[in-house]
Structure formats: structure tokens, C-alpha cells
C-alpha positions as CSV (number, residue, x, y, z in Angstrom):
1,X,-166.6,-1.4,-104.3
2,X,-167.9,-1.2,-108.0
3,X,-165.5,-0.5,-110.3
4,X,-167.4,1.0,-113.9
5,X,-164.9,0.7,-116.9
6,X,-166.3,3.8,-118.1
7,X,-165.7,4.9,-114.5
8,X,-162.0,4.3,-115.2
9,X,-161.4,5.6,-118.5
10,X,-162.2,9.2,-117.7
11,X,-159.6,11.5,-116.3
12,X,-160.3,13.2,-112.8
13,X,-161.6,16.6,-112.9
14,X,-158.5,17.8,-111.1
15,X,-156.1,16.3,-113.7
16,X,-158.4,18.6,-116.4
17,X,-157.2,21.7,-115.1
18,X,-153.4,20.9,-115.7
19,X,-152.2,21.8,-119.6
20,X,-150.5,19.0,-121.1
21,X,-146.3,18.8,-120.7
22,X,-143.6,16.7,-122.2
23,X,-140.4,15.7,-120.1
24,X,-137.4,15.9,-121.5
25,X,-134.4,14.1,-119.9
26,X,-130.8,13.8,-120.5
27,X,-128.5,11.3,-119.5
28,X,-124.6,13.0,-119.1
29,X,-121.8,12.0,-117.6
30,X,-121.4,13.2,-113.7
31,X,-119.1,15.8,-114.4
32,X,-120.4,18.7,-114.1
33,X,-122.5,18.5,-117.1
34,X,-126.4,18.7,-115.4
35,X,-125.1,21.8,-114.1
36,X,-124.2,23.3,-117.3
37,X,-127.3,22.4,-119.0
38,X,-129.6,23.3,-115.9
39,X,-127.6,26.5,-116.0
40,X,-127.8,27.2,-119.2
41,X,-131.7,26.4,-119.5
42,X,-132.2,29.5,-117.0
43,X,-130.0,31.9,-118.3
44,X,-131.0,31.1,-122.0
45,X,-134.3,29.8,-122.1
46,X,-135.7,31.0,-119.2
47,X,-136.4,27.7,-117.6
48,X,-136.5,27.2,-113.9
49,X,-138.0,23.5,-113.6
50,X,-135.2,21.4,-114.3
51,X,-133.7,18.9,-112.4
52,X,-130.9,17.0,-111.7
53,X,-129.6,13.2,-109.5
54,X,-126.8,11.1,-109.5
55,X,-126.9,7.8,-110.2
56,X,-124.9,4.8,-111.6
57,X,-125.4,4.0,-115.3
58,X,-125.2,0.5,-116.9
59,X,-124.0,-0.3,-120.4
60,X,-123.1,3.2,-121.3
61,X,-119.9,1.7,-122.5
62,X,-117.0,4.6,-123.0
63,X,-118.8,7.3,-124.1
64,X,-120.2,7.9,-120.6
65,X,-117.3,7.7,-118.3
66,X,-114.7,5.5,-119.8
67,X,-114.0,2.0,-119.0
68,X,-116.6,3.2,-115.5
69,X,-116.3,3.6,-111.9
70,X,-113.3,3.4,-110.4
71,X,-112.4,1.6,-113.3
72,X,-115.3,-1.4,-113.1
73,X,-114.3,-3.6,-116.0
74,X,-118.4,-4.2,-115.9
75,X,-119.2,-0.9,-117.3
76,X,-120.6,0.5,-114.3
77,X,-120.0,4.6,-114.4
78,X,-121.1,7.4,-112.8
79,X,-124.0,9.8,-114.5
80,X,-126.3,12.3,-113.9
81,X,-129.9,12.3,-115.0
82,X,-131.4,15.8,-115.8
83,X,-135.4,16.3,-116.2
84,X,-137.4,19.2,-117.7
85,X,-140.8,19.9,-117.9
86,X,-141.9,22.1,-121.0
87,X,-145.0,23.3,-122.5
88,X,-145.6,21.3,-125.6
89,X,-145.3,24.3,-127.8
90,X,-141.5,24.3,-126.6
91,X,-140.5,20.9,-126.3
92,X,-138.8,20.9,-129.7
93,X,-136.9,24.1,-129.4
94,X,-135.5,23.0,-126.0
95,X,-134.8,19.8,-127.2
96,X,-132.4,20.9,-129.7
97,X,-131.3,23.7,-127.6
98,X,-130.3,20.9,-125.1
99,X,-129.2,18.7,-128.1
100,X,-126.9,21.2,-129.5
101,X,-125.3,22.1,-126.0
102,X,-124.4,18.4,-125.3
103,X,-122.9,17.7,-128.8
104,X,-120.5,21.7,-129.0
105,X,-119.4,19.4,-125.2
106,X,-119.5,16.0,-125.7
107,X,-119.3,15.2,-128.9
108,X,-122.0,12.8,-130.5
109,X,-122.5,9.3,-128.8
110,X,-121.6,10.7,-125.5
111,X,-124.9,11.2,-123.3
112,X,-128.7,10.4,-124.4
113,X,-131.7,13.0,-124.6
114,X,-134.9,11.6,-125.5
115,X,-138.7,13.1,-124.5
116,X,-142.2,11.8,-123.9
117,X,-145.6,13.1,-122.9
118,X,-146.4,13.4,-118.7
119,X,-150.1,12.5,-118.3
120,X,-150.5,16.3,-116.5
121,X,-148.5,18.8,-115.0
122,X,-148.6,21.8,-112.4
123,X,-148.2,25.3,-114.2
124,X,-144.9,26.6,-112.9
125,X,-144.1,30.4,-112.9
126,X,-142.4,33.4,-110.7
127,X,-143.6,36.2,-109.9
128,X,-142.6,39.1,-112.1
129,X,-140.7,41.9,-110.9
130,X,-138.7,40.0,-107.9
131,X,-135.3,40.5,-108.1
132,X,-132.8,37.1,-108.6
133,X,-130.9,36.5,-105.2
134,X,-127.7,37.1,-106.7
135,X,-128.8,40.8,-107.1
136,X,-130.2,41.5,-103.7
């Protein structure tokens, strides 16, 4: 098997066709909170790629869930991770859409939202003129 650097280096012509993405992602407390936001990225910014898991968080301290699960004294609580991919052109506006939300619910040092750059992602979009399934 001969493996050229060069060879390496250069992205697959099947990675090519994808535009470029960011990811944003937003750490909340598991109360409801991913809903809200996934919720509120449809209905206000037309976003239907968002995502949502539970999981346990570490060293979140109080802001996240009080003193933590079932009261662990190790600071163990319970979050939920929310992830959205956006065209680059957007990632700023739904970053502070998402930023704003969080804050007018939270308060300020309550969850984490930060974004990066995916190496590629599949263009996402619904048909136009099929009705929602809440209006069928």
C-alpha cells in the first residue's frame, strides 16, 4: 500500500461537493431547555437540523443543575447537549439568536454555546409546498 503525502493532503472529490458548515452546540441544563431552543430555531429561524441528547455533565458547578444529580456532592448533573448545523453565512445570527434565548432563560453563566468549523456537510432542505403534520 503506498501512501503519497500529497496523496493525503487533498480532499476526496466527494467531500468537494459539500459547501462548508459550522456547528454550533449548546450545553443547557436537562430541563426542557433543548426543546425550547430546537423549538424555537424552527419556528423562528427556519431551522430543521438541530439536535438534541442527554447526558451527564462534569464540573458545571451550580449553574447547570445545582449542587447535581440527585444531589452528587461531586458535581455530577444532568444536561442536554444541542447541535446545529448552519451555513457559514448564518452561523453568527443563530449564534446570537441562540445566545440571546439562553440568557432572557437562564441568566448568564448558566449553560455554554460555543461553534467551530465541520470539515463538510450534506445540504439539508424540504420540499416546498408540503404542508407541516400538524396541519394535515
Amino acid at each position: 500500500m503506498d501512501n503519497d503525502p500529497k496523496e493525503c493532503q487533498t480532499v476526496p472529490p466527494w467531500m468537494r461537493e459539500h459547501p462548508p458548515a459550522r456547528l454550533l452546540t449548546c450545553i443547557v441544563p436537562d430541563d426542557g431547555m433543548d426543546r425550547a431552543l430546537i423549538l424555537a430555531l424552527e419556528d423562528q429561524m427556519g431551522l430543521f437540523t438541530a439536535n438534541s441528547y442527554p447526558c451527564r455533565g462534569y464540573g458545571v458547578g451550580e449553574g447547570l443543575g445545582g449542587t447535581g444529580m440527585a444531589g452528587d456532592p461531586d458535581g455530577i448533573v444532568a444536561v442536554a447537549v444541542v447541535t446545529v448545523v448552519v451555513a457559514p453565512d448564518r452561523a453568527m445570527e443563530v449564534f446570537d439568536f441562540l445566545g440571546r434565548m439562553i440568557v432572557e432563560r437562564l441568566g448568564k453563566g448558566h449553560a455554554l454555546l460555543y461553534q467551530g468549523e465541520v470539515s463538510h456537510a450534506t445540504r439539508f432542505e424540504l420540499p416546498i409546498g408540503i404542508p407541516d403534520e400538524a396541519e394535515q
